[in-house]
C-alpha positions in Angstrom: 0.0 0.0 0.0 1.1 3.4 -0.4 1.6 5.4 2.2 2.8 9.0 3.1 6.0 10.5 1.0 6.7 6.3 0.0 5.6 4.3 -2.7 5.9 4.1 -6.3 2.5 5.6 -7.0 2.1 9.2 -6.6 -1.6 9.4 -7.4 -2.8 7.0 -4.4 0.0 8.6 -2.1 -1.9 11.9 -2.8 -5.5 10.4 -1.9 -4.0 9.0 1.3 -2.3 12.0 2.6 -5.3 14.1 1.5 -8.0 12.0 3.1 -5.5 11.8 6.1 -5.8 15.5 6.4 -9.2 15.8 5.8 -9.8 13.3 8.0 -11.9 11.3 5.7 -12.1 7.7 5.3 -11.8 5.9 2.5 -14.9 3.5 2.2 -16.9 7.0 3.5 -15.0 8.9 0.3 -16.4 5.9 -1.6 -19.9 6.2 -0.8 -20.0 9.6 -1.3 -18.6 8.9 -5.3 -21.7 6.2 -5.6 -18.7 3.2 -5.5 -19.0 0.0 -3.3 -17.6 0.8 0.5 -14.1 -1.0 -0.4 -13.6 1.0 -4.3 -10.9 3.6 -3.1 -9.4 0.7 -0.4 -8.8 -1.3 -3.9 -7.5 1.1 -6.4 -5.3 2.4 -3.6 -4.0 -0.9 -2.2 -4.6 -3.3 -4.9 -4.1 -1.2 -7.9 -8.1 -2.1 -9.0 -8.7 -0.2 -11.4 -5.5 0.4 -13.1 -6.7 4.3 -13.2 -9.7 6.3 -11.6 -12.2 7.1 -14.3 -12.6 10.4 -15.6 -15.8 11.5 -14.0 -14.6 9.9 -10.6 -11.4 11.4 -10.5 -12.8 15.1 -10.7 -15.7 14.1 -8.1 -12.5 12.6 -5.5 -10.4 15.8 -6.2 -13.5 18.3 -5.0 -14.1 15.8 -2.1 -10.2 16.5 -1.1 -9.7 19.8 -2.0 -7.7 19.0 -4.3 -6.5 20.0 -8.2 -7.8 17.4 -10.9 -4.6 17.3 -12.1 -3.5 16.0 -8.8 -5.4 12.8 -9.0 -4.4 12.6 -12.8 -2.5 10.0 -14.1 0.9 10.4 -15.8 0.2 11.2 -19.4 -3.2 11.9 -18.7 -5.1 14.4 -20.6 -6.7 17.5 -18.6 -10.3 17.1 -18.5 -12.8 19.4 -20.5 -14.3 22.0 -18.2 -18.3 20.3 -17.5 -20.7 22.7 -18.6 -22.2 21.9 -15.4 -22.2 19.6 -12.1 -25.8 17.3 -11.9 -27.1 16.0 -8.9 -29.2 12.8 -8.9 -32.8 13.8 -8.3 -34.9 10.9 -6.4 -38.7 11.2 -6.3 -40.9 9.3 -3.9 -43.2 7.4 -5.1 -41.4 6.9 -8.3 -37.8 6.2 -8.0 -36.4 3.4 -5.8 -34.1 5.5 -3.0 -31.1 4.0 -2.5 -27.4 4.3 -2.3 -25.6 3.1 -5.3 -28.9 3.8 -7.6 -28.8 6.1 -10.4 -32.1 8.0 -10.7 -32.8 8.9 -14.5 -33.7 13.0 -13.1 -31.2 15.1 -12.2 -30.5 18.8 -11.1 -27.8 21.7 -11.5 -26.0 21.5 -8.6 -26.2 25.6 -8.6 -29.7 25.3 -7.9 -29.6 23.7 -4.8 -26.2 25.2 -2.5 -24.3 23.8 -0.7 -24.6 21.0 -3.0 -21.0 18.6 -3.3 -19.9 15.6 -5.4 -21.6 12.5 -3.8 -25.0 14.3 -2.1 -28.4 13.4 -4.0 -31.6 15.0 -3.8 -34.9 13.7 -2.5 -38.3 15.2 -3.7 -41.1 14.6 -1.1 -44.3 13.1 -2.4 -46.2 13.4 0.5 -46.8 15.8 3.5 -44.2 15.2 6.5 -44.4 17.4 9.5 -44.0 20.9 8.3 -42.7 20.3 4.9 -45.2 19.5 2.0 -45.2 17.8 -1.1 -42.6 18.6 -3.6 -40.2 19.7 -0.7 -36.5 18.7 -2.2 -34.2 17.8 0.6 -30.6 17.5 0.1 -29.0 14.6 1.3 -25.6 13.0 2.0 -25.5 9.5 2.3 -22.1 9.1 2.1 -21.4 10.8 5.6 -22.6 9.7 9.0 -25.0 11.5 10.3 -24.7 12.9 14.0 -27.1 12.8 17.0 -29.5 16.4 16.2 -28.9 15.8 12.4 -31.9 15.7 10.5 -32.1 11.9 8.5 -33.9 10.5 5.9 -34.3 7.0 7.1 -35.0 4.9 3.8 -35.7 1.1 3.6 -35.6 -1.0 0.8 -35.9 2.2 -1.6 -38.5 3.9 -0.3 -38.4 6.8 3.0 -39.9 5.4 6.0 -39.3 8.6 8.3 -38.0 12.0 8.5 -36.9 13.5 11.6 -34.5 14.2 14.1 -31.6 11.8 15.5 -31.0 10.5 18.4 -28.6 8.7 20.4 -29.0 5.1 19.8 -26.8 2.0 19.4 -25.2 0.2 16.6 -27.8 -1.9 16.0 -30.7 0.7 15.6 -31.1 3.7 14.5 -33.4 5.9 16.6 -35.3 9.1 16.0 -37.9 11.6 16.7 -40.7 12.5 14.2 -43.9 14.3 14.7 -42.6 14.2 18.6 -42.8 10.3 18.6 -39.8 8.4 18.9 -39.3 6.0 16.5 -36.8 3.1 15.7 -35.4 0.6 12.9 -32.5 -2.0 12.7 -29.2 -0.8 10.9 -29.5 -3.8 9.0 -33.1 -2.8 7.7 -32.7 0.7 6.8 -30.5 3.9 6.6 -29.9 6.8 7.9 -29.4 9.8 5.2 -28.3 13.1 6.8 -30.0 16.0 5.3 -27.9 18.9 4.5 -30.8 21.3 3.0 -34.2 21.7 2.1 -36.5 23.5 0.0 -39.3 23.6 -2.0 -39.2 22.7 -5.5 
């Protein structure tokens, strides 16, 4: 494996050191790209794949503050400027909700700040507490959410809650809606922290 100022690869040394600083991890930094937990633990120990694809590379070097050039590999030609980030649009009702799904709608990242590579966005099909249908909500399921973080808690593609959460135990996640406490097994459902909301 690389590691820091060794190695014969400087492109993985670079995502090391970088999610060293940031303190980021890597199967968190894969997540957020839309990649399997272990992606970034392979290309940067294993050398799988050989090189990071184009669109991933840029999305890893916003993630780590970094240059795309950084991340590029020798020989590598720069990438064209994108006429303009997307960010995968779920709706409820329609779309199955899940990490690692491509919904076919997207949105300019401009229109919803503080968007970043890896975040999605959820539109609400039906009334939940104070929001109403058609409410977008701006989620990161790439990064764990906190205890007073809002979550969208989705199960098997669909949203079973909204609300706050709470301190709970690796088995469950717990949290108040509606000023009922509610609760579902880790291994049934997730926990999406939402970064923003507004209507659509």
């Amino acid at each position: 494996m690389a590691t820091r100022n060794s190695g014969p690869d400087p492109v993985r040394a670079r995502i090391l050191d970088a999610a060293r600083d940031r303190r980021l991890g890597l199967k968190a930094l894969s997540l957020r790209l839309g990649r399997n937990p272990s992606y970034l633990q392979q290309f940067v120990a294993r050398g799988t794949p050989k090189r990071l694809p184009e669109d991933l590379r840029q999305a890893l070097a916003t993630m780590l503050g970094l240059p795309e050039a950084a991340l590029r590999p020798e020989g590598a030609s720069p990438l064209p400027a994108p006429p303009g980030r997307r960010l995968p649009l779920f709706r409820e009702g329609e779309d199955r909700i899940a990490s690692g799904v491509t919904p076919a709608r997207r949105l300019a990242m401009e229109e919803f700040a503080p968007a970043e590579p890896g975040m999605v966005a959820v539109m609400l099909a039906e009334p939940r507490g104070l929001l109403q249908p058609r409410h977008l909500l701006l989620c990161d399921p790439g990064q764990p959410a906190r205890v007073g973080d809002v979550v969208l808690v989705v199960e098997a593609g669909a949203i079973t809650g909204l609300g706050l959460l709470q301190a709970g135990t690796r088995e469950r996640i717990d949290w108040i809606e509606d000023g009922t406490a509610r609760s579902m097994a880790r291994s049934q459902a997730h926990a999406w922290r939402v970064v923003a909301m507004r209507l659509a």
